[in-house]
C-alpha positions in Angstrom: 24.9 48.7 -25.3 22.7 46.1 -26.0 25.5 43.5 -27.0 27.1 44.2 -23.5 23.7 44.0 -21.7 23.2 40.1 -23.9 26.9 39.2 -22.6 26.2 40.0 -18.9 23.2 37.8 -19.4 24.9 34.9 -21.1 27.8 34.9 -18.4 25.2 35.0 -15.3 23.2 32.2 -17.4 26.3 30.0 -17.5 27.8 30.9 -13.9 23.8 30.0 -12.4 24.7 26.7 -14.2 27.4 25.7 -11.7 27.4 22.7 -9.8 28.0 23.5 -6.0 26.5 20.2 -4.5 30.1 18.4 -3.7 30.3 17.5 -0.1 26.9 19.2 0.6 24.6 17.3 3.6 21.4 19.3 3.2 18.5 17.9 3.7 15.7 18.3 1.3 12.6 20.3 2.0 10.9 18.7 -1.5 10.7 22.5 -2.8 10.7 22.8 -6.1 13.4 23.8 -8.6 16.2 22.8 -5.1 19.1 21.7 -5.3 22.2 20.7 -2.3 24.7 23.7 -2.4 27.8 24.0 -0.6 29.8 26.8 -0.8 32.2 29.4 0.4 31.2 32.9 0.2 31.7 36.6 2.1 28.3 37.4 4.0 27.5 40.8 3.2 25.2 43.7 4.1 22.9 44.2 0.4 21.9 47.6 1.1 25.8 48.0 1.9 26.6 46.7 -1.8 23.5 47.8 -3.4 23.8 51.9 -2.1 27.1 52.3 -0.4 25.1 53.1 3.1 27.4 50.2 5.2 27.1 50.6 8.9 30.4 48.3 10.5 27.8 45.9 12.1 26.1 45.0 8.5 22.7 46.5 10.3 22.6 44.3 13.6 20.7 42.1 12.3 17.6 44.5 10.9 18.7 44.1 7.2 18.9 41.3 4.9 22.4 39.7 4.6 23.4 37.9 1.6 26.2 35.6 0.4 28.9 37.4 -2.1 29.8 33.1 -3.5 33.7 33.4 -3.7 34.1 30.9 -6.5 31.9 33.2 -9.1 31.5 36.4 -7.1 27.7 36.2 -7.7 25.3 37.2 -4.8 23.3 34.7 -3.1 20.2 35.3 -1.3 19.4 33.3 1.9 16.2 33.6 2.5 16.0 31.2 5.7 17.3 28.9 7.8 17.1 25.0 8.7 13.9 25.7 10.7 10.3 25.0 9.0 9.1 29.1 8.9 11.1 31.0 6.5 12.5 33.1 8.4 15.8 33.6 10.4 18.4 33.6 7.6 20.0 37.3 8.5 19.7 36.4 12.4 22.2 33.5 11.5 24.7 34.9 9.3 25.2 38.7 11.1 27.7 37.0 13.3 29.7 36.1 10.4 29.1 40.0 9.0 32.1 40.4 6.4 33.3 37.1 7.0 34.4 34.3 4.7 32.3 31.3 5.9 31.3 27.9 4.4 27.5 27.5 4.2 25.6 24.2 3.5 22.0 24.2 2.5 19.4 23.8 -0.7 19.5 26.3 -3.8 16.7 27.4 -5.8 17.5 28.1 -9.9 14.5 28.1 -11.9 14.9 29.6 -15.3 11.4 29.5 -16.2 10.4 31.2 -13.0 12.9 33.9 -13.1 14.5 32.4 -9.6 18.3 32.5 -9.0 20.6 32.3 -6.3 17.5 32.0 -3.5 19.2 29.7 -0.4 18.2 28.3 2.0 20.8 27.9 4.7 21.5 24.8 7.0 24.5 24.5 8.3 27.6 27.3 8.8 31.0 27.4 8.9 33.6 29.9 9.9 37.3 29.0 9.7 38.4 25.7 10.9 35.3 26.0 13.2 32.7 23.0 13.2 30.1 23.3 11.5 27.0 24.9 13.8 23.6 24.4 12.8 21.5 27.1 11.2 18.4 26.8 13.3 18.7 29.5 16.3 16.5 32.3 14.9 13.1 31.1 17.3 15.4 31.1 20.3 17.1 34.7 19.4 13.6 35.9 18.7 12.2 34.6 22.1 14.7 36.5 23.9 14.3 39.8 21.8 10.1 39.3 23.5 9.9 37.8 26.8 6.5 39.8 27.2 5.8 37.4 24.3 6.1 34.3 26.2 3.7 31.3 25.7 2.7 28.2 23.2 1.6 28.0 19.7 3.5 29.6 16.8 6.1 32.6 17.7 4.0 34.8 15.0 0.7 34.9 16.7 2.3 36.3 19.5 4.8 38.3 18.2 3.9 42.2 19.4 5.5 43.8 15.9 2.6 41.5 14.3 0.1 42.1 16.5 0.2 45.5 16.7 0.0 45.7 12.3 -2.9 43.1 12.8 -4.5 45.3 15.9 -4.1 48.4 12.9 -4.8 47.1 10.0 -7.3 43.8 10.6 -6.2 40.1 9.8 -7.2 41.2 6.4 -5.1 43.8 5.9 -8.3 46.3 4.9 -9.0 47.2 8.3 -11.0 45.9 11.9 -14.0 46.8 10.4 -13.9 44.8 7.2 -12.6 41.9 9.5 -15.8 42.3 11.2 -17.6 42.4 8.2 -16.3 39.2 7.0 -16.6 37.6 10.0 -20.3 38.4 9.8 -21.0 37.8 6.5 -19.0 34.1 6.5 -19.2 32.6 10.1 
């Protein structure tokens, strides 16, 4: 068992060791341990191919997607999008649910740090599409909360976030130890 378990590990070792930066236009965000990755790959529902549980729709966009590369069949793990919060990666890609698309973007591998296969992705494309920029998650959130209208960062008036900070305090301990702190420090 163990030999098998040592194999598995050398072949993801060596497959992580892949060059996908050919052709790739990503810009760089300067985050460690990236590198340009172009790719094609299946965009996939995890929870579908972690547990079986595989609604048609890959969750409508309430569960992490991820990218099923087709030259290696190792999953990748998009974990945002072109725009500076790290978010929107799933809002992006569930159009393309059990598609074979083209993605563009940066790649983390760290060996040292135990990171593999985290992306972050830019630029999409479906079939002999255009490419289309990863970077509509703020507008498809701003139309999900209207009520939510305003300036200054999306989060601080998000009502899924206000309503766990309203709960549980900015500190996550409670309003009263917020209150505490406040006193205590300002």
């Amino acid at each position: 068992m163990m030999r098998f378990v040592l194999a598995i590990l050398l072949c993801a070792g060596s497959v992580s060791a892949q060059d996908f930066s050919e052709g790739s236009e990503a810009k760089t965000w300067n985050l460690y341990a990236e590198v340009p990755a172009r790719f094609e790959a299946t965009v996939v529902d995890i929870l579908c191919e972690l547990t079986g549980d595989c609604p048609q729709d890959c969750g409508g966009g309430m569960r992490q997607l991820g990218l099923v590369r087709t030259a290696d069949d190792v999953m990748v793990l998009p974990m945002k999008n072109s725009q500076p919060a790290f978010t929107g990666a799933a809002a992006e890609l569930v159009p393309f649910c059990n598609q074979v698309i083209e993605v563009d973007g940066l790649l983390i591998e760290d060996e040292d740090l135990g990171a593999s296969n985290i992306y972050l992705v830019q630029r999409i494309k479906a079939g002999d599409a255009d490419w289309i920029k990863a970077n509509t998650w703020t507008k498809k959130w701003a139309e999900r909360h209207p009520e939510a209208a305003g300036k200054g960062p999306w989060f601080r008036r998000d009502p899924r976030v206000n309503e766990v900070i309203g709960r549980e305090g900015y500190l996550g301990l409670g309003p009263e130890a917020d209150e505490t702190y406040a006193e205590e420090n300002f």
